[in-house]
VOPAGU-2260 file (C-alpha; in pm, 1 decimal, decimal comma):
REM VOPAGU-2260
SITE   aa  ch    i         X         Y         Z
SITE  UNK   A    0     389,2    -553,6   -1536,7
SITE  UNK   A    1     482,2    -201,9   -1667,8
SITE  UNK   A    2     647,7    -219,0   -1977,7
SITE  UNK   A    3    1044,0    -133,9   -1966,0
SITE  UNK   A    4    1249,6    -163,7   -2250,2
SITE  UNK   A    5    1581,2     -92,5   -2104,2
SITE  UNK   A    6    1781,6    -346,4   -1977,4
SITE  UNK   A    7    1705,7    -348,1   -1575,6
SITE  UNK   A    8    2054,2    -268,0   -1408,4
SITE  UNK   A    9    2081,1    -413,7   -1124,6
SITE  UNK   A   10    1950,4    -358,0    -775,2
SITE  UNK   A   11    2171,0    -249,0    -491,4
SITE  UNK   A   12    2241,5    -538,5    -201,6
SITE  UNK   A   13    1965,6    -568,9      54,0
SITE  UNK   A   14    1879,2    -404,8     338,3
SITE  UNK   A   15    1956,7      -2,9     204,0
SITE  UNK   A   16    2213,4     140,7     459,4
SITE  UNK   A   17    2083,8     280,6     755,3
SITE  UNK   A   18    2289,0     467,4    1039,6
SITE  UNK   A   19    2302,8     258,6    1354,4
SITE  UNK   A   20    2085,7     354,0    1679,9
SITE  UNK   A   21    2261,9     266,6    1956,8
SITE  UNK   A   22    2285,3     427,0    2346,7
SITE  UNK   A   23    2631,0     320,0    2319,6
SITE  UNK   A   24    2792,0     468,8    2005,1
SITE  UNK   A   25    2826,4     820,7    1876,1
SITE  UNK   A   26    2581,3     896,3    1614,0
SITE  UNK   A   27    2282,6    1036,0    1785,7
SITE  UNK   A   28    2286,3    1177,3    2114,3
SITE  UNK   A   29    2046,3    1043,4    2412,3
SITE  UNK   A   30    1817,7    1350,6    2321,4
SITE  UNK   A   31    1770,0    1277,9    1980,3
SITE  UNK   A   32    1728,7     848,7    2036,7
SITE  UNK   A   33    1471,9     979,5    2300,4
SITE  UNK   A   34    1250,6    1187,9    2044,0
SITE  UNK   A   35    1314,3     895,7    1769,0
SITE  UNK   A   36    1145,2     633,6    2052,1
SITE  UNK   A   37     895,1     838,6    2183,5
SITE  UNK   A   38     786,6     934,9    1843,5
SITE  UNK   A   39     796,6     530,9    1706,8
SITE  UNK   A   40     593,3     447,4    2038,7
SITE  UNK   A   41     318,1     739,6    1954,9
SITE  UNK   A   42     176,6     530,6    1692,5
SITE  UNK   A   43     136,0     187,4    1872,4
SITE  UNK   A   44      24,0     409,3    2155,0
SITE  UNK   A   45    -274,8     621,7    1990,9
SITE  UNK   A   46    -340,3     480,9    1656,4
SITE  UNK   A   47    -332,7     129,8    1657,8
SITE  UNK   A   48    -592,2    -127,5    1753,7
SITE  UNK   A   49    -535,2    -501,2    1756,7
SITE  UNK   A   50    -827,7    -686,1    1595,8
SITE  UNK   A   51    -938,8    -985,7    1639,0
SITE  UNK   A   52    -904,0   -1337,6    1381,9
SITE  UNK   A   53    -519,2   -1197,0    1359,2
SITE  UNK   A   54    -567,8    -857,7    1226,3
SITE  UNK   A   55    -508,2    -513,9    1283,9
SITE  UNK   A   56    -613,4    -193,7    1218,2
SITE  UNK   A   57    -430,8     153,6    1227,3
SITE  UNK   A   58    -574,1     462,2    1192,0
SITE  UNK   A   59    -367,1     806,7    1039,3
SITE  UNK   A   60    -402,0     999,4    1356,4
SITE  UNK   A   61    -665,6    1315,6    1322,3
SITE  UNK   A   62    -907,7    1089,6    1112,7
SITE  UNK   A   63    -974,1     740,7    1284,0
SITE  UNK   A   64    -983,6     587,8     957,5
SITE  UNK   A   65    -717,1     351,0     777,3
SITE  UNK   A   66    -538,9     502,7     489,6
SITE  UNK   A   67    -358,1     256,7     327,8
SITE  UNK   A   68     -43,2     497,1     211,4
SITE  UNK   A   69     -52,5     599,6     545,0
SITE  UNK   A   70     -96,6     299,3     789,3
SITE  UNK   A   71     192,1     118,0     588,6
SITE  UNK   A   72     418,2     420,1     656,4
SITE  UNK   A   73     341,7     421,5    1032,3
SITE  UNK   A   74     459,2      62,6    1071,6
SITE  UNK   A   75     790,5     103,9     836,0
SITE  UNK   A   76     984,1     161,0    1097,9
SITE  UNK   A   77     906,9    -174,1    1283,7
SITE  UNK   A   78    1075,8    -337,4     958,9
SITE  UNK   A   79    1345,2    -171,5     896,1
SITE  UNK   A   80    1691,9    -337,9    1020,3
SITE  UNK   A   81    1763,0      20,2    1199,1
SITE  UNK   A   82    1765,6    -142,6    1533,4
SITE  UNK   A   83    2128,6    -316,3    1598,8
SITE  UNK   A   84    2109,9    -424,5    1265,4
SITE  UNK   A   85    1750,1    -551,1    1266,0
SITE  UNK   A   86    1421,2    -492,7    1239,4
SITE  UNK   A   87    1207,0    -458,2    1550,1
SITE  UNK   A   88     934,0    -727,6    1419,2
SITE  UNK   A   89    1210,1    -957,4    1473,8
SITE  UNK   A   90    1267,6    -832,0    1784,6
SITE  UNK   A   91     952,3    -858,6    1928,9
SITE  UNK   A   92     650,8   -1074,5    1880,6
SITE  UNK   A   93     412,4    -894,2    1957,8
SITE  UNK   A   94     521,2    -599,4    1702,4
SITE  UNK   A   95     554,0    -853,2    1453,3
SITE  UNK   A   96     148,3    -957,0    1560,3
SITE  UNK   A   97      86,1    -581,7    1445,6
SITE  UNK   A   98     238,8    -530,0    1158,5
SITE  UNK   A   99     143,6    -942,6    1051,3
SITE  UNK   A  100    -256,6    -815,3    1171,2
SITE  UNK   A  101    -235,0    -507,1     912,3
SITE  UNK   A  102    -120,0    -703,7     650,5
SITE  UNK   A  103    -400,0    -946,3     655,3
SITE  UNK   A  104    -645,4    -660,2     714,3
SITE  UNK   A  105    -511,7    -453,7     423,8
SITE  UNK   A  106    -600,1    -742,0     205,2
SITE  UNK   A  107    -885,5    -780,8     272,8
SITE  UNK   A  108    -940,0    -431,7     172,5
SITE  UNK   A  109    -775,1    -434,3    -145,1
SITE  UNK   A  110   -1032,5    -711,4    -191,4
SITE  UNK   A  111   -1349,4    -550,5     -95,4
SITE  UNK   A  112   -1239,1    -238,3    -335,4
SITE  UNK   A  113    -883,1    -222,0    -488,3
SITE  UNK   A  114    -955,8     199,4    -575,4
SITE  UNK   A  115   -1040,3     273,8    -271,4
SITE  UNK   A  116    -784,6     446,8     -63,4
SITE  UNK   A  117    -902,3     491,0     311,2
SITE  UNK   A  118   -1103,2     248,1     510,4
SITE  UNK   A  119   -1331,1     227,3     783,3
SITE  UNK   A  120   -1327,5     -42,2    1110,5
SITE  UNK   A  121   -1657,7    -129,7    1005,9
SITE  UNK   A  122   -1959,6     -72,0     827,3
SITE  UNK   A  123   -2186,5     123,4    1081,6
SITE  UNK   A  124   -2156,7     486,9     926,1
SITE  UNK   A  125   -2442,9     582,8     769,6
SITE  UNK   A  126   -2339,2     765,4     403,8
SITE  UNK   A  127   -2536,7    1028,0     268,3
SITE  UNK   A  128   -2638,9     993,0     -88,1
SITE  UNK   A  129   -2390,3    1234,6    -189,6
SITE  UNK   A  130   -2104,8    1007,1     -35,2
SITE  UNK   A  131   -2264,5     720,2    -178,0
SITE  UNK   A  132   -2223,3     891,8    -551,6
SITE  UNK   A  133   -1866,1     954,7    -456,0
SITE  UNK   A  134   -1777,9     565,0    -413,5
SITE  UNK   A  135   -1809,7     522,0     -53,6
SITE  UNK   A  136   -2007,7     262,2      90,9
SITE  UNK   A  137   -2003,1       7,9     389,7
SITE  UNK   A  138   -1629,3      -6,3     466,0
SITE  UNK   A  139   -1513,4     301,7     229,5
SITE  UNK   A  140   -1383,4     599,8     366,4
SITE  UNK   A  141   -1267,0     759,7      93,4
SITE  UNK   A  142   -1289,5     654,2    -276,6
SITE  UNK   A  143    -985,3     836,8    -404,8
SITE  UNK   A  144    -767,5     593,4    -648,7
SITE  UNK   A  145    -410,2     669,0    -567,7
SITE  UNK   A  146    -150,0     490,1    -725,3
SITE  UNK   A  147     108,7     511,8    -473,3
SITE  UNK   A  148    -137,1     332,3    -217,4
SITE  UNK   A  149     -88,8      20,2    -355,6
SITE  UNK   A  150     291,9      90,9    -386,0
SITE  UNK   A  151     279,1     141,1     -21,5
SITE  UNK   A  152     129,6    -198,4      71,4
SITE  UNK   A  153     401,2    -403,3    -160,8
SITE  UNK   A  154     685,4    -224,0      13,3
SITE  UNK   A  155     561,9    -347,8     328,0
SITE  UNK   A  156     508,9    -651,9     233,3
SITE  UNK   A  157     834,7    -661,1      48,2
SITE  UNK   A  158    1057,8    -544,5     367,5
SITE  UNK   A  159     816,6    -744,3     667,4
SITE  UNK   A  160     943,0   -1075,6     408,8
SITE  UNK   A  161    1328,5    -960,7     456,6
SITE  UNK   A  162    1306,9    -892,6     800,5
SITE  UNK   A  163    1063,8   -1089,4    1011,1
SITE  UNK   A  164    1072,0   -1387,3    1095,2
SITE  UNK   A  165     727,3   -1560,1    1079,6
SITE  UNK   A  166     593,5   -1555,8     692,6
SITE  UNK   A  167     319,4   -1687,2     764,5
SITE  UNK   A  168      66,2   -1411,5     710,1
SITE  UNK   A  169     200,5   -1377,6     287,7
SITE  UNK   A  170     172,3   -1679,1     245,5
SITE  UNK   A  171    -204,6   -1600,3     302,5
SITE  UNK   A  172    -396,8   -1662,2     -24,4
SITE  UNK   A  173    -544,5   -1312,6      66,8
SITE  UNK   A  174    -261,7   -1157,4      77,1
SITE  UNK   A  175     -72,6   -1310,6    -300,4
SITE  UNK   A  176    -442,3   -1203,5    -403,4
SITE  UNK   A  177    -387,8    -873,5    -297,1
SITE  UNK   A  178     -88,5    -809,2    -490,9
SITE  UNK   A  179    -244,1   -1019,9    -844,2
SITE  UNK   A  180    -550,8    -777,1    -789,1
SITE  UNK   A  181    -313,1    -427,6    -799,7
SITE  UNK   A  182     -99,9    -553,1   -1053,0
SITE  UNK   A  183    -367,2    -616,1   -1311,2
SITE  UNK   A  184    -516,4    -276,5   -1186,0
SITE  UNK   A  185    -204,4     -57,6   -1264,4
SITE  UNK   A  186    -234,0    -304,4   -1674,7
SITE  UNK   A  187    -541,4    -198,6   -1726,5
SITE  UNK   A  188    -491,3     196,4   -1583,3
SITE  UNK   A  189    -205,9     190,7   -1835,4
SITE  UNK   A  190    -530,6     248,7   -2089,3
SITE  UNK   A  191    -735,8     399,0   -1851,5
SITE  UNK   A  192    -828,3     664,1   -2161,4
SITE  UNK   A  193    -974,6     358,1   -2380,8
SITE  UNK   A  194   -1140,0     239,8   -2065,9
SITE  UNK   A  195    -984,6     -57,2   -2051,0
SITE  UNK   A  196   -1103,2    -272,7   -1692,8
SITE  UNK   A  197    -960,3    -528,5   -1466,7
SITE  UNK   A  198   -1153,9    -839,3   -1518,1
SITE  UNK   A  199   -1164,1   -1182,7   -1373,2
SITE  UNK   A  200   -1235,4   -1355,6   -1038,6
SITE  UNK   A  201   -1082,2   -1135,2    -799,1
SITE  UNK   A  202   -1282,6    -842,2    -942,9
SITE  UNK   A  203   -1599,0    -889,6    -772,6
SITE  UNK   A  204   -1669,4    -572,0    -567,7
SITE  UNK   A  205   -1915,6    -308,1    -595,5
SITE  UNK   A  206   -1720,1     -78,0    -814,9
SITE  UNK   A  207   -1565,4    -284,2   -1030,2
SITE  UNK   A  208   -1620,8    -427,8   -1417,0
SITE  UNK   A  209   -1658,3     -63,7   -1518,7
SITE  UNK   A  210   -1408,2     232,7   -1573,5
SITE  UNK   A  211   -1322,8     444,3   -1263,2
SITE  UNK   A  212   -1522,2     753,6   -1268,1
SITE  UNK   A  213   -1500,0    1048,7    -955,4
SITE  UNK   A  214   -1691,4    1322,4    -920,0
SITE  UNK   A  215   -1509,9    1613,6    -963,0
SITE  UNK   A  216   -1258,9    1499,2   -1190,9
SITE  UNK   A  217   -1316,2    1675,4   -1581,6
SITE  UNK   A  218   -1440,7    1469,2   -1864,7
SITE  UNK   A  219   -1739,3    1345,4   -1662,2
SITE  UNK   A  220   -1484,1    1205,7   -1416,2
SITE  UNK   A  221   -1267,5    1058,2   -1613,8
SITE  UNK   A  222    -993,1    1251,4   -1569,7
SITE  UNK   A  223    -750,3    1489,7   -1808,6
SITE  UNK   A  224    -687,9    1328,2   -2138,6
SITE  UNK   A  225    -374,4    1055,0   -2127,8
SITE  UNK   A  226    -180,5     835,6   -2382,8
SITE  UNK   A  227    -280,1     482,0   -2402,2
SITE  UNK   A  228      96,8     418,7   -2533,6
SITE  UNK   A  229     303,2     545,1   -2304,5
SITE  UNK   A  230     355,9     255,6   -2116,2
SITE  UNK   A  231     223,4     466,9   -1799,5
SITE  UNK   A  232     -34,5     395,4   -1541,3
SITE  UNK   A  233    -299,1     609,8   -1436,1
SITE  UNK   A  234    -442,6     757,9   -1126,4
SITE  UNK   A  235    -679,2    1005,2   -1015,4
SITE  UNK   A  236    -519,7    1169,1    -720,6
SITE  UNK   A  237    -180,1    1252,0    -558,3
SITE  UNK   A  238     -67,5    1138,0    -202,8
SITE  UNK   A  239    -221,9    1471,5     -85,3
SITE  UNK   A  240    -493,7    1327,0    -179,8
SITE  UNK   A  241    -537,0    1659,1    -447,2
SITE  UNK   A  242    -710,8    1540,9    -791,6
SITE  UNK   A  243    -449,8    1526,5   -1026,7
SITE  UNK   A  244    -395,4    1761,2   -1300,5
SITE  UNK   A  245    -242,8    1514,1   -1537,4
SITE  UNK   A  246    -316,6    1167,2   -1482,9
SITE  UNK   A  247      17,9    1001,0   -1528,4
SITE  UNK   A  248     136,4    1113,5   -1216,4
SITE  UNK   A  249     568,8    1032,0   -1240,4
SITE  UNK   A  250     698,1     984,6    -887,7
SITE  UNK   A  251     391,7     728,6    -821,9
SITE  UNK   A  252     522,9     591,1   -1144,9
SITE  UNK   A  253     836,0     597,4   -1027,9
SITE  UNK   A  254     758,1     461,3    -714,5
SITE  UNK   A  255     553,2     142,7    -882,4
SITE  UNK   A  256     830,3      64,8   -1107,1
SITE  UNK   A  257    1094,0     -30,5    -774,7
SITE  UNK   A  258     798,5    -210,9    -586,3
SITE  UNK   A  259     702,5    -428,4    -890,3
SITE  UNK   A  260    1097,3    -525,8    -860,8
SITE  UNK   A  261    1010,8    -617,2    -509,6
SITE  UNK   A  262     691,0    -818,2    -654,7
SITE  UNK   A  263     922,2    -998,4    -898,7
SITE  UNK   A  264    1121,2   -1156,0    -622,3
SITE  UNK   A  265     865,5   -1244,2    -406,3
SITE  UNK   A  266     630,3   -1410,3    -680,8
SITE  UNK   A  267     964,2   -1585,0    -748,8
SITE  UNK   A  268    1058,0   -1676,5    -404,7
SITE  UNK   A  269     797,2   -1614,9    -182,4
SITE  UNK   A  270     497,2   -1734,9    -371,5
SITE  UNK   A  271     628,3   -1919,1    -681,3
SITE  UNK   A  272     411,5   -1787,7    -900,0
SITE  UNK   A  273     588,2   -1790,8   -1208,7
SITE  UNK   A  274     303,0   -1584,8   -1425,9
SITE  UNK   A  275     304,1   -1281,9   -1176,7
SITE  UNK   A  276     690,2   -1298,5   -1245,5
């Protein structure tokens, strides 16, 4: 995992506090609860598509593709306990089918090409040869590495774990794959500027056994110049989706450090997997 050499304080009590949402109490008024539900409801209601084989997919809204940043942050508010005191995928089973369905369908991404940051339903667009030199292919939308799109996925499955309550779908080999396959990414983008690469079983896509290269990016798509020592890991672009300027990028950083905390207990717990620990 990313180096820290600091002792790791520790973590505030699970779940974070959240401000109850209730008819009946004081805190928001019926207006404001009834803008909150129809805005959770817009999502299930125009973006989402239940798949078969126990999957779903969701969509980010003016694009009918799946981000993976994106789709994770549509469903957080199914499991977070913001709803009398708990989370809506424990509420309701067939939320907790949705949010199970992307899980499983996000790994499977992640397998097919752990760079890649949007996705397609399936693989019946034709790419140009131009999109093709850009890392898109079959189920690729877009090829933009992002960091925090990993970070995304483990703090969904981090907070479906706390909350619902079915596990089945982690307990997927898929899905513990998912998370060995990002982890050993963000090792090896820590010297992305010796082109150091992922290797090993679960590296078998298209793209991968060779350093991550995008069009666009300086240094022949390598990116801006970065130090191999800093203990940092790389990407190429910024949740805008913007090429990054410097490629140690700190709030992804940031962001990786608290969800490999969330990976520690779950390897632990979840998965006993005492290496990924």
């Amino acid at each position: 995992l990313l180096k820290v050499t600091r002792k790791r304080p520790k973590r505030a009590a699970y779940p974070p506090l959240y401000p109850k949402i209730t008819r009946n109490g004081a805190v928001l008024s019926k207006e404001a609860l009834d803008m909150c539900t129809r805005a959770l409801w817009h999502t299930l209601e125009t973006t989402t598509i239940v798949l078969p084989d126990a999957e779903s997919f969701i969509h980010t809204g003016d694009i009918d593709d799946l981000w993976l940043r994106d789709s994770a942050a549509q469903v957080h508010p199914l499991v977070t306990p913001t709803f009398n005191d708990k989370a809506l995928v424990a509420q309701d089973a067939k939320l907790n089918r949705i949010v199970a369905g992307l899980i499983k369908r996000t790994a499977m991404y992640i397998r097919h090409d752990p760079w890649a940051n949007a996705f397609r339903i399936d693989d019946s667009y034709v790419f140009s040869e131009a999109q093709k030199k850009m890392g898109r292919h079959d189920l690729i939308s877009t090829w933009n590495y992002e960091l925090d799109s990993g970070c995304y996925y483990m703090r969904l499955l981090y907070y479906y774990w706390r909350e619902s309550n079915n596990h089945d779908v982690l307990k997927l080999q898929a899905v513990h794959e998912a998370v060995l396959i990002m982890v050993d990414l963000w090792i090896a983008e820590q010297q992305h500027e010796d082109d150091v690469v992922a290797t090993g079983p679960l590296f078998d896509c298209l793209n991968c056994n060779k350093p991550y290269r995008y069009p666009g990016l300086e240094r022949d798509g390598k990116g801006s110049a970065t130090n191999s020592s800093s203990g940092l890991t790389w990407t190429a672009f910024r949740p805008s989706d913007d090429e990054c300027t410097y490629g140690f990028l700190v709030p992804a950083n940031m962001f990786a450090v608290v969800v490999l905390e969330y990976v520690v207990e779950m390897a632990t717990v979840l998965w006993e997997d005492k290496a990924l620990a």
